[in-house]
RONU-220729 format. One record per residue: residue in three letters; x, y, z of N, C-alpha, C in turn. Coordinates in Angstrom, 1 decimal. Example, Ala and Ser with C-alpha at 12.3 -4.5 7.8 and 13.67 -1.06 7.14 Angstrom:
BEGIN
[site 'Ala' [13.2 -5.7 7.8] [12.3 -4.5 7.8] [13.2 -3.3 7.8]]
[site 'Ser' [12.8 -2.2 7.1] [13.7 -1.1 7.1] [12.9 0.0 7.9]]
//
This chain:
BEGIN
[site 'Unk' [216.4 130.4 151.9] [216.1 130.5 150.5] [216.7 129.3 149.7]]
[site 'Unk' [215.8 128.8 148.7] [216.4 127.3 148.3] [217.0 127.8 146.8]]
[site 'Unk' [218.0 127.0 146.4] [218.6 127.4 145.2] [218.3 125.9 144.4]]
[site 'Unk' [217.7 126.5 142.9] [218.1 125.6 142.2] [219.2 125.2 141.1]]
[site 'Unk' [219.5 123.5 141.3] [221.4 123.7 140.5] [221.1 122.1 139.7]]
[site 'Unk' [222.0 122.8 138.5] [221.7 121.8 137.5] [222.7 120.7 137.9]]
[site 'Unk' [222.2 119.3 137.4] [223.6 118.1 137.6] [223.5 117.7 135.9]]
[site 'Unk' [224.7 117.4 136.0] [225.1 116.7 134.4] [226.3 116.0 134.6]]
[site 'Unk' [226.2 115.0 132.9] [227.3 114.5 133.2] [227.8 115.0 132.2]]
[site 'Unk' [229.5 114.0 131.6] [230.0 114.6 130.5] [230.2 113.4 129.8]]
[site 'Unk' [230.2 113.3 128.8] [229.1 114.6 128.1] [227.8 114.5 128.4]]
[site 'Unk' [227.1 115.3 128.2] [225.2 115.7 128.7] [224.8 115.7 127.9]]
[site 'Unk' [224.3 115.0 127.7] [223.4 113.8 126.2] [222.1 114.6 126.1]]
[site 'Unk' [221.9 115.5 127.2] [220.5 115.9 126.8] [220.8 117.7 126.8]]
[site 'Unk' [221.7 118.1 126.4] [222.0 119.4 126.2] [221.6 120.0 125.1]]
[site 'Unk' [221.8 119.3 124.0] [221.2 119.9 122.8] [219.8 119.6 122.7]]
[site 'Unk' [218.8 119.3 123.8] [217.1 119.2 123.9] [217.1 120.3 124.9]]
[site 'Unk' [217.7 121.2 125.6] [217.6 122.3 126.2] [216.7 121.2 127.5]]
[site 'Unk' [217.0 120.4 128.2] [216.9 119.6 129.4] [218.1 119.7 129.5]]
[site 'Unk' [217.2 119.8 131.4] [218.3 119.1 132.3] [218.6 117.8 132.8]]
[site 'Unk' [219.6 117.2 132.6] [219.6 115.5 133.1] [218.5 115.3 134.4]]
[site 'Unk' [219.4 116.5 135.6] [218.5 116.6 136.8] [218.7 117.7 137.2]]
[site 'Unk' [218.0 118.2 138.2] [217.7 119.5 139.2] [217.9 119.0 140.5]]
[site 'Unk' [218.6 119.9 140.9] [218.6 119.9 142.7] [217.7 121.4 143.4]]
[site 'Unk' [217.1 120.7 144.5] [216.4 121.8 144.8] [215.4 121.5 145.9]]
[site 'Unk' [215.7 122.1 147.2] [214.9 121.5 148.6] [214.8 120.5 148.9]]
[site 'Unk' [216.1 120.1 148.5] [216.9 118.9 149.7] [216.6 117.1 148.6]]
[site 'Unk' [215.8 117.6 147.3] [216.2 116.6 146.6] [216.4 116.8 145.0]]
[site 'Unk' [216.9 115.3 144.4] [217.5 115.8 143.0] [216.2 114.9 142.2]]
[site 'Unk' [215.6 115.7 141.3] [214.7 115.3 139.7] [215.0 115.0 138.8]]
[site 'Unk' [215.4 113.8 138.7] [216.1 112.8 137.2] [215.4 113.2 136.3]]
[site 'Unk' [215.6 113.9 134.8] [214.5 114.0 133.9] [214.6 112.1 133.8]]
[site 'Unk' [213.7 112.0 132.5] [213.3 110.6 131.9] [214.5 110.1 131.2]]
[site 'Unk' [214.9 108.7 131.6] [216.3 108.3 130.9] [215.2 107.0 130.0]]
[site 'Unk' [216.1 107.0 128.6] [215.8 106.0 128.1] [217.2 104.8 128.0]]
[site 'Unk' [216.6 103.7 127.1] [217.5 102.8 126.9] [218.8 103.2 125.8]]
[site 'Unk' [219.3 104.4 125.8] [220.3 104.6 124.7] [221.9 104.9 125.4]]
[site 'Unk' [222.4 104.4 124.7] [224.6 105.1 125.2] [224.7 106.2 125.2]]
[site 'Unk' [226.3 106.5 125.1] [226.0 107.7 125.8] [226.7 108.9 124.3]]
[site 'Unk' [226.0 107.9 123.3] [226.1 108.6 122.0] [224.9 109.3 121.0]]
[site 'Unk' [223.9 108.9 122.2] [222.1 108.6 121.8] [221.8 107.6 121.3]]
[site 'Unk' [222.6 106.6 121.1] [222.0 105.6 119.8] [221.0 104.8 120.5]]
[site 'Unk' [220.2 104.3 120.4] [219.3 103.1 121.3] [219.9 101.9 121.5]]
[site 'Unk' [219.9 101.7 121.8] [220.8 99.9 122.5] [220.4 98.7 122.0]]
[site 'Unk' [218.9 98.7 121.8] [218.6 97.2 121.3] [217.4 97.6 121.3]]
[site 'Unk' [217.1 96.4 120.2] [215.4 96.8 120.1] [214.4 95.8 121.5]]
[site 'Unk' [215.5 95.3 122.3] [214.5 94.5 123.1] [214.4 95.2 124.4]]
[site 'Unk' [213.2 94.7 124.9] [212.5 95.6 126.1] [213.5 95.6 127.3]]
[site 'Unk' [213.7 94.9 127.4] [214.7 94.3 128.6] [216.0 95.1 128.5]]
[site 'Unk' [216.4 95.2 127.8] [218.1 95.8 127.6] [217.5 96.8 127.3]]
[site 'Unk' [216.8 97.9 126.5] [216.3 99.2 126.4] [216.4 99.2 128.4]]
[site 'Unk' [215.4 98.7 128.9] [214.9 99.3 130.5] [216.3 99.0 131.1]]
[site 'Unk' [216.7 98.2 131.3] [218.4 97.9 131.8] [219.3 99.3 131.4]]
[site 'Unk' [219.4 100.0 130.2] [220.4 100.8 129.8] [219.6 101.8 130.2]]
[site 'Unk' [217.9 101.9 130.1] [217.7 103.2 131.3] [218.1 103.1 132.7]]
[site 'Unk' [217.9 102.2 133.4] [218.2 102.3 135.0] [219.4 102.6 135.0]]
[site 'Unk' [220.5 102.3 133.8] [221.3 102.8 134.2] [222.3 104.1 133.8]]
[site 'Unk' [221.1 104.7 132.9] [221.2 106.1 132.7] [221.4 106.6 134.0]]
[site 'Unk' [220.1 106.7 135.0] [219.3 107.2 135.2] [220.5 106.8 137.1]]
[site 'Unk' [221.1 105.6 137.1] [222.3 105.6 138.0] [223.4 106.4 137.7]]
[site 'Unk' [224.0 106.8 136.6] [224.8 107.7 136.0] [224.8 109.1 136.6]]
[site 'Unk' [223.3 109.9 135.9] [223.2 110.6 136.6] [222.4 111.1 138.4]]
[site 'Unk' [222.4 109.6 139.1] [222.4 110.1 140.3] [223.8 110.0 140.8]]
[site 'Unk' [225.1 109.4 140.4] [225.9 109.2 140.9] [226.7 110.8 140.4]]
[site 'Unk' [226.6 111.5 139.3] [227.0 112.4 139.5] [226.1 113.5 140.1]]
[site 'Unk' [225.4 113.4 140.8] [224.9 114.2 142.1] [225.3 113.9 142.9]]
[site 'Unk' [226.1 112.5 143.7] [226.5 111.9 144.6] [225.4 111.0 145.3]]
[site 'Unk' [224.5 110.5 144.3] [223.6 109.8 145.1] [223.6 108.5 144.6]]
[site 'Unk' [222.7 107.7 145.0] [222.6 106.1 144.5] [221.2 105.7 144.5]]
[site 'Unk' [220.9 104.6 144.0] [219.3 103.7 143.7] [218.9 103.8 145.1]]
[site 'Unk' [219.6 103.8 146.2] [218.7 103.5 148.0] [218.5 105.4 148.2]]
[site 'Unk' [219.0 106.3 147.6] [218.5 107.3 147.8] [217.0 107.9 147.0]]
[site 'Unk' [216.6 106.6 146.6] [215.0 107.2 145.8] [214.2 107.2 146.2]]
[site 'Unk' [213.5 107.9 146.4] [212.0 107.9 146.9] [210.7 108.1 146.1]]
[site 'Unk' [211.4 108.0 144.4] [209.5 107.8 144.0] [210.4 108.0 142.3]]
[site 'Unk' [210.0 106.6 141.5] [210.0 106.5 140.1] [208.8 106.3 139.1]]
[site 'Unk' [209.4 107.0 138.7] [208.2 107.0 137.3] [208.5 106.0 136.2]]
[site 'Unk' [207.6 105.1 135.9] [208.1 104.4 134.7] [207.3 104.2 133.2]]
[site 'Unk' [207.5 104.6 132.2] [206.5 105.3 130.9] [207.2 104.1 130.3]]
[site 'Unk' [205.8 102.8 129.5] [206.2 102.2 128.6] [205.0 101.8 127.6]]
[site 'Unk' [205.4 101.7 126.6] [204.8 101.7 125.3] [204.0 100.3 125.5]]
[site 'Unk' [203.9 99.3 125.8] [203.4 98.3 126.0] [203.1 96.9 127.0]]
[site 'Unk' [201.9 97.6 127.7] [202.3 97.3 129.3] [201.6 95.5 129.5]]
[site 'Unk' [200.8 95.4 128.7] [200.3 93.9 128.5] [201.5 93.0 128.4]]
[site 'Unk' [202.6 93.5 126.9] [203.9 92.9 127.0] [205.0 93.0 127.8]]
[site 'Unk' [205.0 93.9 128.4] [205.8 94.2 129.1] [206.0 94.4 130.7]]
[site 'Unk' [205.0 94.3 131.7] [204.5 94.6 133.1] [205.4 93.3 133.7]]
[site 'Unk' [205.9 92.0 133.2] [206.6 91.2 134.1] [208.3 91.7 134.2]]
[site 'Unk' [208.4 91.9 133.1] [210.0 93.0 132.8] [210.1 93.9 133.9]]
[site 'Unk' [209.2 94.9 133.8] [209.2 95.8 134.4] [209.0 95.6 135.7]]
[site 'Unk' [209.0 94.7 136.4] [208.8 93.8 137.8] [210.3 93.3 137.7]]
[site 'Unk' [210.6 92.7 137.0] [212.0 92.4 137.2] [213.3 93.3 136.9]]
[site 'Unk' [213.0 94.5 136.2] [213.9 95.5 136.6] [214.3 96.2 137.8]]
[site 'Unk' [212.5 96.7 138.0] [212.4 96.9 139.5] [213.7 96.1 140.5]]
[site 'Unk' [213.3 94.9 140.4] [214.3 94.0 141.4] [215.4 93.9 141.2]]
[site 'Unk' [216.0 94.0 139.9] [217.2 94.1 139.6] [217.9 95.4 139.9]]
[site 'Unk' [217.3 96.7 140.2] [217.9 98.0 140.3] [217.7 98.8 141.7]]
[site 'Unk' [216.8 98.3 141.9] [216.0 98.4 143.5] [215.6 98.0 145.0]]
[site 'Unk' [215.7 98.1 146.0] [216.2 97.1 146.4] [214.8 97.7 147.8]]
[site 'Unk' [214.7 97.1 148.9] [213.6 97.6 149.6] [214.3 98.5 151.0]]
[site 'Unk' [213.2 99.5 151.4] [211.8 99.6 151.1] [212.1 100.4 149.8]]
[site 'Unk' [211.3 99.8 148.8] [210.9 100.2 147.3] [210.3 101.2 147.5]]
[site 'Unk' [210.8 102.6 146.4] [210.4 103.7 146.6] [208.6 103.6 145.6]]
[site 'Unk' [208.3 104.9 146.2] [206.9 104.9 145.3] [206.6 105.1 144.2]]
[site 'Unk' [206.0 104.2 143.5] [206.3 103.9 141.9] [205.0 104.3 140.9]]
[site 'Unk' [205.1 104.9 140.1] [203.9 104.6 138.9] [204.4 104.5 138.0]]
[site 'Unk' [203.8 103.5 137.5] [204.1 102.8 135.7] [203.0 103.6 135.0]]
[site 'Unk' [203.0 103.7 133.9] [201.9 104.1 132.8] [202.3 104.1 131.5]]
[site 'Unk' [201.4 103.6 131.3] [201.5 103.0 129.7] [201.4 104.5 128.5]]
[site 'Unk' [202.1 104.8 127.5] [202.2 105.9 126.8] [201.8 105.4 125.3]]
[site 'Unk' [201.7 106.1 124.4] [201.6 105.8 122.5] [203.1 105.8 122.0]]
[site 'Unk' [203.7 107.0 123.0] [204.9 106.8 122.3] [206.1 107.7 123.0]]
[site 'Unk' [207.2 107.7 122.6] [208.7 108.1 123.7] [208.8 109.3 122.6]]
[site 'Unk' [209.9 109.8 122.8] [210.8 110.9 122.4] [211.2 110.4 121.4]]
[site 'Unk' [211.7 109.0 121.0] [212.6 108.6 120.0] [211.4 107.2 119.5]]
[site 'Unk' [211.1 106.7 118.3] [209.9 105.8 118.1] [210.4 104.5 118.2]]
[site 'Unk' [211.3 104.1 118.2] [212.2 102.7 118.8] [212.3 102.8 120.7]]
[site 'Unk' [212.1 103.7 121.3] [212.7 103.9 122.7] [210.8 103.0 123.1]]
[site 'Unk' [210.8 102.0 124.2] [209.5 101.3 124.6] [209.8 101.4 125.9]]
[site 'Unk' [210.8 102.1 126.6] [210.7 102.6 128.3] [211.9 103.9 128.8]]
[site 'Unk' [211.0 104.3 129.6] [211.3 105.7 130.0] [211.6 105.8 131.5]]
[site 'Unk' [212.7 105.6 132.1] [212.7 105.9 133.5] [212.8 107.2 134.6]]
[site 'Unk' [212.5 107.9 135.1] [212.5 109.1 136.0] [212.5 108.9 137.3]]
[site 'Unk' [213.3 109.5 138.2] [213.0 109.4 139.6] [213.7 110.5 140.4]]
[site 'Unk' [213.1 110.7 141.7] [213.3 111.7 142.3] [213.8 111.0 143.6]]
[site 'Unk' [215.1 111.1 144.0] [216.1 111.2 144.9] [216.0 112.0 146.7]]
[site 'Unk' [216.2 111.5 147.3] [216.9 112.5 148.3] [218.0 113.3 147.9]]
[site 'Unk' [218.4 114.3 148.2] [219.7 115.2 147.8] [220.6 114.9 149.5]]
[site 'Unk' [221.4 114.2 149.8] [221.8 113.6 150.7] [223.3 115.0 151.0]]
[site 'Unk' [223.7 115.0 150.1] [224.8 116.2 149.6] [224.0 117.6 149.3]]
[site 'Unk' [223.3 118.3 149.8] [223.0 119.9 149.1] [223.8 120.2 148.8]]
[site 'Unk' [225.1 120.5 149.2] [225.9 121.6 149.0] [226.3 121.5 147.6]]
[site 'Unk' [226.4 120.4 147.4] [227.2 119.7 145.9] [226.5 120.7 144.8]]
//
């Protein structure tokens, strides 16, 4: 019987949205979507680059308090507001946070985030390397 168990950090930025950072459950952990903000919600910058930078490393935050890391991923989602401007970025974050064999990826372009300044959204789903945790 599989159990599902919430991960967070502290503080859990997304508690008052009634989300979970991630879920553990059948041997892997479900990042919700991290954007580019601290860990106060503010947004970080208005530029693409440092927004997607301060998501990947949301999004390391909370695999590390699951006990996991960026080589335990096996499939990211990446939601950005403008993919014409932004598709070489998002190639070079990739390489900057990811390393090979590169997990399986889809990008898709959206109208708009959770917050109207936020222009990238990262998500990914983990091996759960630790169940017991």
């Amino acid at each position: 019987m599989s159990e599902i168990r919430q991960v967070a950090t502290t503080p859990d930025w997304y508690e008052p949205y009634k989300i979970s950072q991630a879920i553990r459950a059948n041997g892997f952990i479900y990042v919700s979507g991290q954007a580019g903000f601290d860990g106060t919600g503010a947004t970080v910058s208005t530029e693409f680059l440092e927004q997607g930078r301060q998501a990947f490393r949301n999004v390391e935050t909370v695999l590390a308090a699951a006990g996991a890391t960026f080589s335990d991923v096996v499939k990211v989602g990446i939601f950005v507001r403008n993919m014409a401007a932004n598709l070489d970025h998002v190639v070079q974050l990739r390489g900057e946070f990811l390393t090979k064999p590169y997990p399986a990826d889809t990008l898709i372009e959206v109208v708009s985030l959770a917050q109207p300044d936020w222009q990238i959204e990262v998500e990914v789903i983990a091996l759960d390397r630790q169940p017991g945790l």
